[in-house]
C-alpha positions as CSV (number, residue, x, y, z in Angstrom):
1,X,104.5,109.3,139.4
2,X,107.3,109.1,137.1
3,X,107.5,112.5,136.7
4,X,107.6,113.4,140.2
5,X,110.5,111.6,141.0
6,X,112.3,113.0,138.1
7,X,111.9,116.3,139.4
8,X,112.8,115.4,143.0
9,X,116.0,113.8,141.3
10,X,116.5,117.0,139.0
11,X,116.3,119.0,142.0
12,X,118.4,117.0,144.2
13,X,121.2,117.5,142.1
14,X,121.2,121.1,141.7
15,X,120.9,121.6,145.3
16,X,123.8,120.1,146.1
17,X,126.3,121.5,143.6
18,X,124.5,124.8,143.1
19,X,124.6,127.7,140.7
20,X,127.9,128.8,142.1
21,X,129.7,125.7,142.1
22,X,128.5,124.9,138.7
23,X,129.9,127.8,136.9
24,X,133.2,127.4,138.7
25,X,133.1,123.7,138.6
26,X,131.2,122.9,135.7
27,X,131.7,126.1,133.4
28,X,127.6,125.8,133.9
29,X,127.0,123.2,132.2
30,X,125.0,121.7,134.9
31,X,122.6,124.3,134.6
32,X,122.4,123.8,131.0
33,X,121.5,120.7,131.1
34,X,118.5,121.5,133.9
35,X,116.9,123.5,132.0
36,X,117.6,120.7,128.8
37,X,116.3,117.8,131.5
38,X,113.1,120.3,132.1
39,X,112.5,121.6,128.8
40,X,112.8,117.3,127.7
41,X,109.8,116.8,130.8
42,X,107.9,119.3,129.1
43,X,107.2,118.3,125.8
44,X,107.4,114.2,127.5
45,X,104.4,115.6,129.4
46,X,102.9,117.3,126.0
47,X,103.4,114.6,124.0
48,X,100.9,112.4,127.2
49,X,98.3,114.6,127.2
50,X,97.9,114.8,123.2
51,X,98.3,111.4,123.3
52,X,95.1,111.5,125.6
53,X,93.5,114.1,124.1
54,X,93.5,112.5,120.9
55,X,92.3,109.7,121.7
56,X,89.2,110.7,123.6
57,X,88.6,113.1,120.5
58,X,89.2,110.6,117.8
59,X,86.1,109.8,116.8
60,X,84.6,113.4,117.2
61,X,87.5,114.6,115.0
62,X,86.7,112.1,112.1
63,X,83.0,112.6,111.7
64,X,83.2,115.3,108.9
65,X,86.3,113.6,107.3
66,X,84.4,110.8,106.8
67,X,81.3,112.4,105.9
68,X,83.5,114.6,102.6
69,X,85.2,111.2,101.8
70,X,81.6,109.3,101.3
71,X,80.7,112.3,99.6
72,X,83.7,112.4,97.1
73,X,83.3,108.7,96.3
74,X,82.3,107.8,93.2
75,X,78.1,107.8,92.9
76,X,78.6,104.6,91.1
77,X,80.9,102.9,93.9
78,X,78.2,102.3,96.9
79,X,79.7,99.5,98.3
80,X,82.9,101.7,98.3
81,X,81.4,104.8,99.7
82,X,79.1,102.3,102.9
83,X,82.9,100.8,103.8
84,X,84.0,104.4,104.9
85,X,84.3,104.3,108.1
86,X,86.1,105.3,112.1
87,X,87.2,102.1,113.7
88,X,88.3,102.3,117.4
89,X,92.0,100.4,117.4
90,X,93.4,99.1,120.4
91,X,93.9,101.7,123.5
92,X,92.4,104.9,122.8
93,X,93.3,105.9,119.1
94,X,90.9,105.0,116.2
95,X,91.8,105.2,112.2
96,X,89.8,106.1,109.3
97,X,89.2,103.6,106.5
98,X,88.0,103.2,103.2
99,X,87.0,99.4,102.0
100,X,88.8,96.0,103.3
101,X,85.4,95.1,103.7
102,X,84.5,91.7,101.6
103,X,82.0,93.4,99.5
104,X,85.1,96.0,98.2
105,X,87.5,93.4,97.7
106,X,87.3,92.8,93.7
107,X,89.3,90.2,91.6
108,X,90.6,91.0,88.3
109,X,90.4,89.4,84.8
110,X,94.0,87.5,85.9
111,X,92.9,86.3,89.2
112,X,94.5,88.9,91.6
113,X,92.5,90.2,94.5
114,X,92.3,94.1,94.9
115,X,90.7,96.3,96.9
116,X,88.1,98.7,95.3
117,X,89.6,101.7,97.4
118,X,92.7,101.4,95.9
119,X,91.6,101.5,92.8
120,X,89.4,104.3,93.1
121,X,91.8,106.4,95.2
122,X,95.1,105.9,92.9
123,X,93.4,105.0,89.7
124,X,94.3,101.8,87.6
125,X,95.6,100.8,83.9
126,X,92.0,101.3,83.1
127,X,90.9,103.5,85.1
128,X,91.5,107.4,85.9
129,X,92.6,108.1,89.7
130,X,89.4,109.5,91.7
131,X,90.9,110.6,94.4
132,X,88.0,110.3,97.5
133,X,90.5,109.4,101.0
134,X,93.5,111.8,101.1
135,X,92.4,114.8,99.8
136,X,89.8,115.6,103.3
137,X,92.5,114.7,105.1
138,X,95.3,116.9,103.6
139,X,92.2,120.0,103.6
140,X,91.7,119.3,107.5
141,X,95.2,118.9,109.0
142,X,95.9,122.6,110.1
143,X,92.6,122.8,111.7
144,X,93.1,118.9,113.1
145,X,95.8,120.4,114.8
146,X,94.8,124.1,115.7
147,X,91.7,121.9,116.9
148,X,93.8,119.4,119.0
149,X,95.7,122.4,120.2
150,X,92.3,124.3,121.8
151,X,91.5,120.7,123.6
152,X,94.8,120.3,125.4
153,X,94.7,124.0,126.6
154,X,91.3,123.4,127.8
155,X,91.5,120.3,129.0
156,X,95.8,120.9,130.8
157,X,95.5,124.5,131.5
């Protein structure tokens, strides 16, 4: 609706000054700032529909990330590798996570509570990095988006 009466506004004003006017008038910087005000609809209107796209694919989209980041857990760290998971969030988005579950949440010789992931994924005083949650998602974010890309053009022309 918005967007209708944005371009019944937009076209409103340019009828009544016209191309003419606005060069003599305006030095054309009415027109400029049409096309500016349409080109600024445009990618308002793109940013919606990936915003809708995404979210209906979210879940699709996250299968195989999750399934490489279970896989690049350590064999040792079960626990760790069962808490991978796709969580739906409020609205339509979702999120991919690795532990905050209470079976990964560890405490340390001092006392302090830590999460397993964390340890795994960025290492610790004694213990190397294993790297298991960004590295699927870094591989995958070209074809995320060329993948996000072939949706909207299916699903908005």
């Amino acid at each position: 609706m918005i967007d209708f009466i944005l371009d019944k506004a937009k076209d409103h004003v340019w009828s009544v000054l016209g191309e003419e006017a606005d060069k003599r008038i305006m030095g054309g910087r009415l027109g400029r700032l049409k096309e500016r005000f349409s080109r600024e609809i445009f990618y308002f209107q793109l940013y919606k529909a990936l915003f809708v796209v995404q979210g209906k694919n979210a879940e699709e989209f996250s299968k195989d990330i999750v399934a490489e980041m279970k896989d690049l857990v350590p064999v040792d760290r079960g626990e760790l590798q069962k808490s991978v998971r796709f969580e739906k969030t409020k609205g339509r988005h979702g999120q991919v996570i690795a532990g905050d579950t209470p079976t990964t949440l560890k405490r340390s010789k001092k006392g302090h509570v830590f999460d397993e992931a964390l340890a795994v994924e960025y290492g610790t005083v004694n213990m190397p990095a294993q790297p298991f949650f960004w590295p699927p998602l870094n591989k995958r974010e070209k074809a995320i988006a060329a993948r996000l890309k072939r949706k909207i053009e299916k699903e908005f022309g």
